[in-house]
mmCIF file as Biopython writes it, N, C-alpha, C and O atoms, coordinates in Angstrom:
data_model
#
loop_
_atom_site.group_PDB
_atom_site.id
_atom_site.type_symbol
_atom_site.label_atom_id
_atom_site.label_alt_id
_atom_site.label_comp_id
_atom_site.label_asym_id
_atom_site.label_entity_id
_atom_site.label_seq_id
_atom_site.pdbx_PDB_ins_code
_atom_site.Cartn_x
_atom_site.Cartn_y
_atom_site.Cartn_z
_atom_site.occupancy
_atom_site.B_iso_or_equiv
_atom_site.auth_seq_id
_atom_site.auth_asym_id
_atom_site.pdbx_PDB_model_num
ATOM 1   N N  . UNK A ? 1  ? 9.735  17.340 -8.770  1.0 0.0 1  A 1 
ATOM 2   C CA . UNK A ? 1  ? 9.387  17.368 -10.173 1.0 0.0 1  A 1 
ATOM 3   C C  . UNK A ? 1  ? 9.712  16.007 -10.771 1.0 0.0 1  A 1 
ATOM 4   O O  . UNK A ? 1  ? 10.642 15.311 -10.363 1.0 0.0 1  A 1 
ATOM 5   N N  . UNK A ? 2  ? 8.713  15.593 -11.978 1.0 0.0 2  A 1 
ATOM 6   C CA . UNK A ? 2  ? 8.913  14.140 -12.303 1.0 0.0 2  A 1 
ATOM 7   C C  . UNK A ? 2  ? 8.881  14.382 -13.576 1.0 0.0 2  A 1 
ATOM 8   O O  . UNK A ? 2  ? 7.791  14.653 -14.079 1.0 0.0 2  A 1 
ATOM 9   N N  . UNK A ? 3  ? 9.964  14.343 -14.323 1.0 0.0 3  A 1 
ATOM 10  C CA . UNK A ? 3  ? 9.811  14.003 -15.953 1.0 0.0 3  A 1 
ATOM 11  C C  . UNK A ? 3  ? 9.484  12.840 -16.560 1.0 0.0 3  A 1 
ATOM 12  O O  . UNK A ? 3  ? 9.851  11.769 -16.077 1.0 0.0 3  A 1 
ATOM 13  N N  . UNK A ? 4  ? 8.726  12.911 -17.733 1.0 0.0 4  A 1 
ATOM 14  C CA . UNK A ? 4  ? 8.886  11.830 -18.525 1.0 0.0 4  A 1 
ATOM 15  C C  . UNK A ? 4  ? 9.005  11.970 -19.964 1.0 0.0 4  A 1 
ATOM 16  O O  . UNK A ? 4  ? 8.689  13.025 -20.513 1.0 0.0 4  A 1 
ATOM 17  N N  . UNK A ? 5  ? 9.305  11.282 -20.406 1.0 0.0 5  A 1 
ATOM 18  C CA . UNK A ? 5  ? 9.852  11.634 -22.265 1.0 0.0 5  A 1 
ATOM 19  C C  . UNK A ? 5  ? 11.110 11.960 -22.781 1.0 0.0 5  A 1 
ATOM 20  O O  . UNK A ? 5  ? 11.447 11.945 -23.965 1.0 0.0 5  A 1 
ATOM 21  N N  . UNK A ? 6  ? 11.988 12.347 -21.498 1.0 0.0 6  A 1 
ATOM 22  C CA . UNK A ? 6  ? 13.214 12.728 -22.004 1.0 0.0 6  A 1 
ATOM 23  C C  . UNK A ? 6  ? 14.355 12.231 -22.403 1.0 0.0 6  A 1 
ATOM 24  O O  . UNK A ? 6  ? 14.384 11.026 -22.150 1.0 0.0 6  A 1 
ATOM 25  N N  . UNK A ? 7  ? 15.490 12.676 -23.007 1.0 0.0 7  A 1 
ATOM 26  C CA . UNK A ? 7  ? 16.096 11.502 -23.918 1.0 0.0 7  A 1 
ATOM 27  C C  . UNK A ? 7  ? 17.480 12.026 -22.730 1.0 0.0 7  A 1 
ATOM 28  O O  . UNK A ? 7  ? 18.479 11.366 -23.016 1.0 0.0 7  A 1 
ATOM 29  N N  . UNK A ? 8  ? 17.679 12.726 -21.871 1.0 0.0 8  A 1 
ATOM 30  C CA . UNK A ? 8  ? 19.038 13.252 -21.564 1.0 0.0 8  A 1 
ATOM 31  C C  . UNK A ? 8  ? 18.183 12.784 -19.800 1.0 0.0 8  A 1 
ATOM 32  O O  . UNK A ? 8  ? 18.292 13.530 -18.827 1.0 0.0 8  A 1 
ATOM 33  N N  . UNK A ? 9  ? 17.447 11.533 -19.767 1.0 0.0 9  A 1 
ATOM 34  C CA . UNK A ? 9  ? 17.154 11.784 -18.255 1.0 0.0 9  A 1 
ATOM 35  C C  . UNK A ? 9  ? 18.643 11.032 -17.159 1.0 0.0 9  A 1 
ATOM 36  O O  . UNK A ? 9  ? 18.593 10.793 -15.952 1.0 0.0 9  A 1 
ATOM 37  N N  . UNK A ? 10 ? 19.508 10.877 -17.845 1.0 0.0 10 A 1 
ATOM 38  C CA . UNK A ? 10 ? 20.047 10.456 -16.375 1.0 0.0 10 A 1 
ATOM 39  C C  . UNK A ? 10 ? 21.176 11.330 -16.280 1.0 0.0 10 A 1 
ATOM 40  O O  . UNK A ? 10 ? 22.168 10.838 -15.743 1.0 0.0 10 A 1 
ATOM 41  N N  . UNK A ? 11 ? 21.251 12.440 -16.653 1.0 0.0 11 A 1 
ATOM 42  C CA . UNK A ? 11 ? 21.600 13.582 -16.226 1.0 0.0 11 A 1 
ATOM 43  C C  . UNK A ? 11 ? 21.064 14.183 -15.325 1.0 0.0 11 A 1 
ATOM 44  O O  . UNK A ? 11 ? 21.678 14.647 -14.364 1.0 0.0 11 A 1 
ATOM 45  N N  . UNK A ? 12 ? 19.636 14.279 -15.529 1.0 0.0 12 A 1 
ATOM 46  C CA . UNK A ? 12 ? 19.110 14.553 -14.470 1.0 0.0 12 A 1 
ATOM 47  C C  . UNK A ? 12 ? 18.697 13.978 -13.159 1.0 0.0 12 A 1 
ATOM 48  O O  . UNK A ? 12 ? 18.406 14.525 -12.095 1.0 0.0 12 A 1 
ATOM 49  N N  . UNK A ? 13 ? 18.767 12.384 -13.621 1.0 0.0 13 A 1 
ATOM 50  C CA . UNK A ? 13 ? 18.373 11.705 -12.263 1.0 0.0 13 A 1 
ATOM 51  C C  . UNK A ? 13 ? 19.415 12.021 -11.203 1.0 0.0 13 A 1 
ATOM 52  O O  . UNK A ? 13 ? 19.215 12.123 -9.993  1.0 0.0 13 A 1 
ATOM 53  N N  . UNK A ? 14 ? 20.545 12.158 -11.851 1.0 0.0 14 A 1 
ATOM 54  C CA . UNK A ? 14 ? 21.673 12.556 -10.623 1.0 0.0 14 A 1 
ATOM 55  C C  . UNK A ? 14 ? 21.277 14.077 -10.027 1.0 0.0 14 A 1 
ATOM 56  O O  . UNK A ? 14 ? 21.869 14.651 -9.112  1.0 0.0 14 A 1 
ATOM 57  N N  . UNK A ? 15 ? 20.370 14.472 -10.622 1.0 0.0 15 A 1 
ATOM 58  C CA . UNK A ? 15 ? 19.626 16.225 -9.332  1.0 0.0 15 A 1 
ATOM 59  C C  . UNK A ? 15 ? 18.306 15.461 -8.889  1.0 0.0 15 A 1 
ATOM 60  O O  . UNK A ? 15 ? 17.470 16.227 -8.408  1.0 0.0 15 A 1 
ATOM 61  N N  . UNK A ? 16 ? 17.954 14.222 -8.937  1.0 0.0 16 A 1 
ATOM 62  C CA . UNK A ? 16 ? 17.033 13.760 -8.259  1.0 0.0 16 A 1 
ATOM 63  C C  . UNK A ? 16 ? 15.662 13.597 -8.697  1.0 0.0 16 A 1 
ATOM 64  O O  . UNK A ? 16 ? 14.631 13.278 -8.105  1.0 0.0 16 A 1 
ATOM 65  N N  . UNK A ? 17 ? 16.035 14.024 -10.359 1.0 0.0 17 A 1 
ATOM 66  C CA . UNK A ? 17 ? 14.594 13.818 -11.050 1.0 0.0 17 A 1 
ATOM 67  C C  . UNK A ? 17 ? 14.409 12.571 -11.553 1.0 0.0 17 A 1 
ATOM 68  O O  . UNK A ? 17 ? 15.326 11.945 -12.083 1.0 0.0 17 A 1 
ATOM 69  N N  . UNK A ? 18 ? 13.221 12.123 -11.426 1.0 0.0 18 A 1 
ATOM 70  C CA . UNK A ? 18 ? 12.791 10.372 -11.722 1.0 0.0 18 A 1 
ATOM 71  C C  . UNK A ? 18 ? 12.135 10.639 -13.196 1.0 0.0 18 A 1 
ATOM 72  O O  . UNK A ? 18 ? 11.634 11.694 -13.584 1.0 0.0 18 A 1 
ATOM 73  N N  . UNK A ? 19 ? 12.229 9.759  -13.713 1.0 0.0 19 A 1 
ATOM 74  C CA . UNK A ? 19 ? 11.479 9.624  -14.944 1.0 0.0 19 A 1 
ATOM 75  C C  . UNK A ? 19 ? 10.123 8.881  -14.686 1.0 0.0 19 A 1 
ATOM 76  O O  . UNK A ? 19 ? 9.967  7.784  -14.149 1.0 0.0 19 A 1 
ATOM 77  N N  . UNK A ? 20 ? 9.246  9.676  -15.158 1.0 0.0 20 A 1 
ATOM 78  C CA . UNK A ? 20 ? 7.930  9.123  -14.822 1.0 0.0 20 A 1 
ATOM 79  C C  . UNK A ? 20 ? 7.757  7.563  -16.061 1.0 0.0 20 A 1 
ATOM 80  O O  . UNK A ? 20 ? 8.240  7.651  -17.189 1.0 0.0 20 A 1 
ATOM 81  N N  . UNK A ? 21 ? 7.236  6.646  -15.732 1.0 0.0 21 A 1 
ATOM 82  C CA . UNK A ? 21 ? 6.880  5.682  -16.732 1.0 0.0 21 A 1 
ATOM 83  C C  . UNK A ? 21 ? 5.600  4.938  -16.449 1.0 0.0 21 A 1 
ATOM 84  O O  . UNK A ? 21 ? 5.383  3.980  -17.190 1.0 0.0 21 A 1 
ATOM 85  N N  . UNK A ? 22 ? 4.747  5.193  -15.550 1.0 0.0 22 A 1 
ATOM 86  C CA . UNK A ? 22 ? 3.315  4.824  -15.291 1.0 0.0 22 A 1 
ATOM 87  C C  . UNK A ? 22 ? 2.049  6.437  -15.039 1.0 0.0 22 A 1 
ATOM 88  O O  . UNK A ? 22 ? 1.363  6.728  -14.059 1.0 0.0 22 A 1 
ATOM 89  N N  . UNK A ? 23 ? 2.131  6.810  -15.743 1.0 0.0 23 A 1 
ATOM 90  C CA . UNK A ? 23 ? 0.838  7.916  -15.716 1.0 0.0 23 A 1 
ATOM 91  C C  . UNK A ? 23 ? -0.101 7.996  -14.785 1.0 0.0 23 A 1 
ATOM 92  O O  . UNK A ? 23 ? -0.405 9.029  -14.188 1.0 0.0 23 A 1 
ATOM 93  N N  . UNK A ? 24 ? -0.616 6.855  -14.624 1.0 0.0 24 A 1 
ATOM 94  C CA . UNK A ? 24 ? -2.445 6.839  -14.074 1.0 0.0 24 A 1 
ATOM 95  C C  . UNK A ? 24 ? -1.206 6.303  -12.555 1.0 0.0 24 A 1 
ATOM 96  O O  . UNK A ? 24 ? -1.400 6.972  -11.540 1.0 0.0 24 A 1 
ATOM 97  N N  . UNK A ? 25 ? -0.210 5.350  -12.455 1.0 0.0 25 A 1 
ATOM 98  C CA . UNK A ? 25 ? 0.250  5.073  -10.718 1.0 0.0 25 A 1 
ATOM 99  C C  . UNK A ? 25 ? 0.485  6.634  -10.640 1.0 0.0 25 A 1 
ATOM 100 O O  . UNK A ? 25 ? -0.150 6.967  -9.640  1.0 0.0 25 A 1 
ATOM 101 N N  . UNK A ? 26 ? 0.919  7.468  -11.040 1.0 0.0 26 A 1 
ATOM 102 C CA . UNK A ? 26 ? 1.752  9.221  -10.729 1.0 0.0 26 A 1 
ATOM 103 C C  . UNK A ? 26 ? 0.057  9.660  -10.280 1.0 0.0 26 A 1 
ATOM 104 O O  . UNK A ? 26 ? -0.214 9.965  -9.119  1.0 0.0 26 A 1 
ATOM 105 N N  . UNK A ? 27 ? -0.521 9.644  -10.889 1.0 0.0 27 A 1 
ATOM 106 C CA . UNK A ? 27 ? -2.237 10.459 -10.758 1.0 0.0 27 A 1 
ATOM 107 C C  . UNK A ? 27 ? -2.434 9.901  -9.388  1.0 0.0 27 A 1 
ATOM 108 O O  . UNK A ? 27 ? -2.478 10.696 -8.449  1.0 0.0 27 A 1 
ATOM 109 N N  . UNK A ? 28 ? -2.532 8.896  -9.218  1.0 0.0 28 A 1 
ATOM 110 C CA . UNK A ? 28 ? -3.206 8.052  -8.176  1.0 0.0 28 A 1 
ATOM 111 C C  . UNK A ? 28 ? -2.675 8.128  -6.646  1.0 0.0 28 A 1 
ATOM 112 O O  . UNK A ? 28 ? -3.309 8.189  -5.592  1.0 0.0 28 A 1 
ATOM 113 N N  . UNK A ? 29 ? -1.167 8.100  -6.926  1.0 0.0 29 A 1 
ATOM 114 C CA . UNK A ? 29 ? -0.369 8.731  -5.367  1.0 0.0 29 A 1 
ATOM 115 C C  . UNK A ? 29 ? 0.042  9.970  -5.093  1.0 0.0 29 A 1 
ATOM 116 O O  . UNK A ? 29 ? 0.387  10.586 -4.085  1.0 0.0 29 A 1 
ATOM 117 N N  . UNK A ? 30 ? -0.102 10.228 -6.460  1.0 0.0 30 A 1 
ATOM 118 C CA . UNK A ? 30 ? -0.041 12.198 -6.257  1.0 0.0 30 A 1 
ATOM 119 C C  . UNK A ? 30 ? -0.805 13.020 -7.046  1.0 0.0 30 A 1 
ATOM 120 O O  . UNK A ? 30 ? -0.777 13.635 -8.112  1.0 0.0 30 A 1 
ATOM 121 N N  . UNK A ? 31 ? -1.949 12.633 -5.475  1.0 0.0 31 A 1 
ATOM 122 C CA . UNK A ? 31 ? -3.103 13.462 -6.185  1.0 0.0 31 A 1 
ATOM 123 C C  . UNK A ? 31 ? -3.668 14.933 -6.287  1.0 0.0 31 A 1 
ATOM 124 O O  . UNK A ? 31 ? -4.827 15.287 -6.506  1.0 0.0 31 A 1 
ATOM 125 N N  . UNK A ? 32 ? -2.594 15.656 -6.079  1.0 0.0 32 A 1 
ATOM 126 C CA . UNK A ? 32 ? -2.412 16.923 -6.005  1.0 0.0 32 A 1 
ATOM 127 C C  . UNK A ? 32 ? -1.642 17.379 -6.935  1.0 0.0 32 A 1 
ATOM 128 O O  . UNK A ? 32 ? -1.889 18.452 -7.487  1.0 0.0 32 A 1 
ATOM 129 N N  . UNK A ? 33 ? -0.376 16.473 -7.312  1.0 0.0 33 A 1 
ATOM 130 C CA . UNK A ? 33 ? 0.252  16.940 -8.604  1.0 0.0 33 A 1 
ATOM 131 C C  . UNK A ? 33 ? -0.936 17.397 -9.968  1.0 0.0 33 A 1 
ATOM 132 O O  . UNK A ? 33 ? -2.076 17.076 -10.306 1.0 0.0 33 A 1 
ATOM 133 N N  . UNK A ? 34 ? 0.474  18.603 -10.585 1.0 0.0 34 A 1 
ATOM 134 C CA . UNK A ? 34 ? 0.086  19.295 -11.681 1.0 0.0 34 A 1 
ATOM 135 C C  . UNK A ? 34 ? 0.715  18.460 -13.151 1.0 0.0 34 A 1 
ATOM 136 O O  . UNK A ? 34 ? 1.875  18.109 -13.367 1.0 0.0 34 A 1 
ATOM 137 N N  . UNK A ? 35 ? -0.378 18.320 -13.935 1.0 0.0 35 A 1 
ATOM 138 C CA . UNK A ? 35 ? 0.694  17.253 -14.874 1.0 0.0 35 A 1 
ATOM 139 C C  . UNK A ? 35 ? 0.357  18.212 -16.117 1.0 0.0 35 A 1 
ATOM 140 O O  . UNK A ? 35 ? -0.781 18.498 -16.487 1.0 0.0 35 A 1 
ATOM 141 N N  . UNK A ? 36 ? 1.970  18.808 -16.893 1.0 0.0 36 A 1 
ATOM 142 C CA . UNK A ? 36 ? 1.762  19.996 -18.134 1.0 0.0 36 A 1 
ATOM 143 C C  . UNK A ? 36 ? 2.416  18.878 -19.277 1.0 0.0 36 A 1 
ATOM 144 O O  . UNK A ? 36 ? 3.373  18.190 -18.921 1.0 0.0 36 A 1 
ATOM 145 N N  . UNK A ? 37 ? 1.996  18.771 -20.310 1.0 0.0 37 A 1 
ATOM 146 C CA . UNK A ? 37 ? 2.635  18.122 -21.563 1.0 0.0 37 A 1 
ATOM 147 C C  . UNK A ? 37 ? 3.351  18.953 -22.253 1.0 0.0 37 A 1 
ATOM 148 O O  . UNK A ? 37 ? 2.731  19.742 -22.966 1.0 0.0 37 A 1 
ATOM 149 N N  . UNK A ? 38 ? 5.008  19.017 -22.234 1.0 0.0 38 A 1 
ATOM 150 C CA . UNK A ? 38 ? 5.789  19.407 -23.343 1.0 0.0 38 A 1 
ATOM 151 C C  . UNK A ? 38 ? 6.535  19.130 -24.237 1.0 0.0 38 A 1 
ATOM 152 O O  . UNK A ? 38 ? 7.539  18.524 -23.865 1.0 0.0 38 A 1 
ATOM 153 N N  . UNK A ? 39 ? 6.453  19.342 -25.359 1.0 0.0 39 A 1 
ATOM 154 C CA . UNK A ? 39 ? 7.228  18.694 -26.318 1.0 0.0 39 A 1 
ATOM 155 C C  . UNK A ? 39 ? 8.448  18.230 -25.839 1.0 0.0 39 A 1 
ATOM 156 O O  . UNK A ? 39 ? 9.432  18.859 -25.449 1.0 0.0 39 A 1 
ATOM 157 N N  . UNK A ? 40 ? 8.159  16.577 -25.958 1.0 0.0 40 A 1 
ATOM 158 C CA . UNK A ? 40 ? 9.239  15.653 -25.768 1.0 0.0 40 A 1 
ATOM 159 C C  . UNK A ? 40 ? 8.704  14.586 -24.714 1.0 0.0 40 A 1 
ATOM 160 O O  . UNK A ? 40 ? 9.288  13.502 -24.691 1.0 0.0 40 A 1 
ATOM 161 N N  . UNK A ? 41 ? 7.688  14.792 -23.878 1.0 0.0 41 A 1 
ATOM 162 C CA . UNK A ? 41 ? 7.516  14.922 -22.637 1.0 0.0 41 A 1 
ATOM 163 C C  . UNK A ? 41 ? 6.152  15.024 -22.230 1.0 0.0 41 A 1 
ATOM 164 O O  . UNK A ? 41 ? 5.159  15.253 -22.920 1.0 0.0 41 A 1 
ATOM 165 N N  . UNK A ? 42 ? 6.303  14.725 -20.430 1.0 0.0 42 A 1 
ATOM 166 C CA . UNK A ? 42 ? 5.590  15.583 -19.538 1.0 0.0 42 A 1 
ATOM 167 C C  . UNK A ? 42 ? 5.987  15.431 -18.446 1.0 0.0 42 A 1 
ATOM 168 O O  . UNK A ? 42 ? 6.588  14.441 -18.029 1.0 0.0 42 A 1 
ATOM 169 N N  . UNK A ? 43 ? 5.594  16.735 -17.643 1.0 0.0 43 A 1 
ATOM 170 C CA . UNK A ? 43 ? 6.190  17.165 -16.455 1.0 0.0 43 A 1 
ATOM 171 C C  . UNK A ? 43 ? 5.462  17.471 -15.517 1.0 0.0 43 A 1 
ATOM 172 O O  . UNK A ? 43 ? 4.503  18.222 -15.693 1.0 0.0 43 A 1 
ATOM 173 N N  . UNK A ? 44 ? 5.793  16.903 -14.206 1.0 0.0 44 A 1 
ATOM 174 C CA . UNK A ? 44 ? 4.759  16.471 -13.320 1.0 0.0 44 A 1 
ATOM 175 C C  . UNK A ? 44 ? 5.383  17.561 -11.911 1.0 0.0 44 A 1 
ATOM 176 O O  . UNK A ? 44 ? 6.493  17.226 -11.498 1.0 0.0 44 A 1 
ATOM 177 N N  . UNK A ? 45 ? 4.930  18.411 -11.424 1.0 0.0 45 A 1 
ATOM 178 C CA . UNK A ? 45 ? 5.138  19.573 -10.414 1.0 0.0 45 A 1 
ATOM 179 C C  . UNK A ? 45 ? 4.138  18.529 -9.049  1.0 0.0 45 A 1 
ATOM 180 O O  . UNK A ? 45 ? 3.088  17.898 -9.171  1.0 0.0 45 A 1 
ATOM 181 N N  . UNK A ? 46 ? 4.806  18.684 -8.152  1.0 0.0 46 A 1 
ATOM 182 C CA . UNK A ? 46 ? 4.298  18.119 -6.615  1.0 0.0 46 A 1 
ATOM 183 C C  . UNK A ? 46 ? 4.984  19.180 -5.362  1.0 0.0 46 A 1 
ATOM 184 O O  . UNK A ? 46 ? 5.841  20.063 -5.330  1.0 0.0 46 A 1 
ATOM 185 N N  . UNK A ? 47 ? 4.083  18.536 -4.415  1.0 0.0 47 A 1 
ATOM 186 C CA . UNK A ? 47 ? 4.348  19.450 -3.368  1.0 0.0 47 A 1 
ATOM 187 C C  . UNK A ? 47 ? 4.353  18.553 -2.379  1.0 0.0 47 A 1 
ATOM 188 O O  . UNK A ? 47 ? 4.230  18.958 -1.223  1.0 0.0 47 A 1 
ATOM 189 N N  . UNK A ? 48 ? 4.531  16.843 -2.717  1.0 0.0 48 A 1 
ATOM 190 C CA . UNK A ? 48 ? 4.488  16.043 -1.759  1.0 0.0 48 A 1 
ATOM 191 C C  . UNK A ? 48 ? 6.309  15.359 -1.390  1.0 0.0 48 A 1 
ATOM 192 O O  . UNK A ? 48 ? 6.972  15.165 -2.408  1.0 0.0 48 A 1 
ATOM 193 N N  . UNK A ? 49 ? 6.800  15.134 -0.440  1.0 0.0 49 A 1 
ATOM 194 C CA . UNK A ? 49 ? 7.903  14.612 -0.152  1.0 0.0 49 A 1 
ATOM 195 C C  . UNK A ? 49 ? 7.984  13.200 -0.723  1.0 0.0 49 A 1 
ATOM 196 O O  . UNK A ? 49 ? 6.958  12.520 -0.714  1.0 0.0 49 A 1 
ATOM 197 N N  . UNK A ? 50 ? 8.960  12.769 -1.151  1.0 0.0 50 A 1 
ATOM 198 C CA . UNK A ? 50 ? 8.895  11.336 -1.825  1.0 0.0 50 A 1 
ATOM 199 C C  . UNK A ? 50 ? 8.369  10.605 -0.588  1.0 0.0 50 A 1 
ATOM 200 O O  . UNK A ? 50 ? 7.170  10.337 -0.653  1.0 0.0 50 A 1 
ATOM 201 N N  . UNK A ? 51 ? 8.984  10.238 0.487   1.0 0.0 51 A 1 
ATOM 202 C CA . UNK A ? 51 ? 9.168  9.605  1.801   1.0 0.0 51 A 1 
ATOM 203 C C  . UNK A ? 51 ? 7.312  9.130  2.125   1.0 0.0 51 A 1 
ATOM 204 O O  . UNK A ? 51 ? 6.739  8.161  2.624   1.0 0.0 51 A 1 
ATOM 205 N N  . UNK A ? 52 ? 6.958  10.256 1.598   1.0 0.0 52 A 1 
ATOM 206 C CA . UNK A ? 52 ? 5.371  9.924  1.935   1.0 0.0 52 A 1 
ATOM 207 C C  . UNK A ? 52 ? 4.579  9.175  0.446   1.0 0.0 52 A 1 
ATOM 208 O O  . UNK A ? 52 ? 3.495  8.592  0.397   1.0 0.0 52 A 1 
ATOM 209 N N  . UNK A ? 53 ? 5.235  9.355  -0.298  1.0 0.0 53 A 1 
ATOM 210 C CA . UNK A ? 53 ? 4.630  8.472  -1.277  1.0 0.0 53 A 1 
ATOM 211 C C  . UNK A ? 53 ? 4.540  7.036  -1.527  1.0 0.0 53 A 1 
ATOM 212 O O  . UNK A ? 53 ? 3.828  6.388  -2.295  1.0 0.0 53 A 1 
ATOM 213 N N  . UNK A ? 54 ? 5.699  6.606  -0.444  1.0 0.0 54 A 1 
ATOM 214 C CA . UNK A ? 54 ? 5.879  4.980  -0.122  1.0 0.0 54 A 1 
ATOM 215 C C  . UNK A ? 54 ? 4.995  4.373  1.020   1.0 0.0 54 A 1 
ATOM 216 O O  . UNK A ? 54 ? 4.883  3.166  1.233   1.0 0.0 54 A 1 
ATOM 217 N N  . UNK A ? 55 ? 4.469  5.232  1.628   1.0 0.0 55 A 1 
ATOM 218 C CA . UNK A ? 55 ? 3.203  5.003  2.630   1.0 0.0 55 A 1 
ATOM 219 C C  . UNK A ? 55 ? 1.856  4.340  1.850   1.0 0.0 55 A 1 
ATOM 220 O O  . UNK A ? 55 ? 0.826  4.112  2.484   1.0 0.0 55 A 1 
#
């Protein structure tokens, strides 16, 4: 899962969530991700392993 917008993110980066800050690079290497807009935010659901996104 990839947040972006949030004001409390490095709380979470320590459970391993990244803050998204490029939109269209997130679309483009994960092109299967689900991207939902929520107030504050948006939140990006994947089913891909990071490890393969650096390929």
């Amino acid at each position: 899962m990839i947040l972006s917008g949030t004001e409390d993110i490095k709380k979470l980066e320590k459970l391993g969530i990244t803050k998204a800050k490029n939109r269209k690079f997130i679309a483009q290497k994960i092109t299967n991700s689900k991207m939902v807009d929520i107030e504050g935010g948006t939140v990006y659901m994947m089913n891909q392993m990071p490890e393969k996104l650096l390929k």
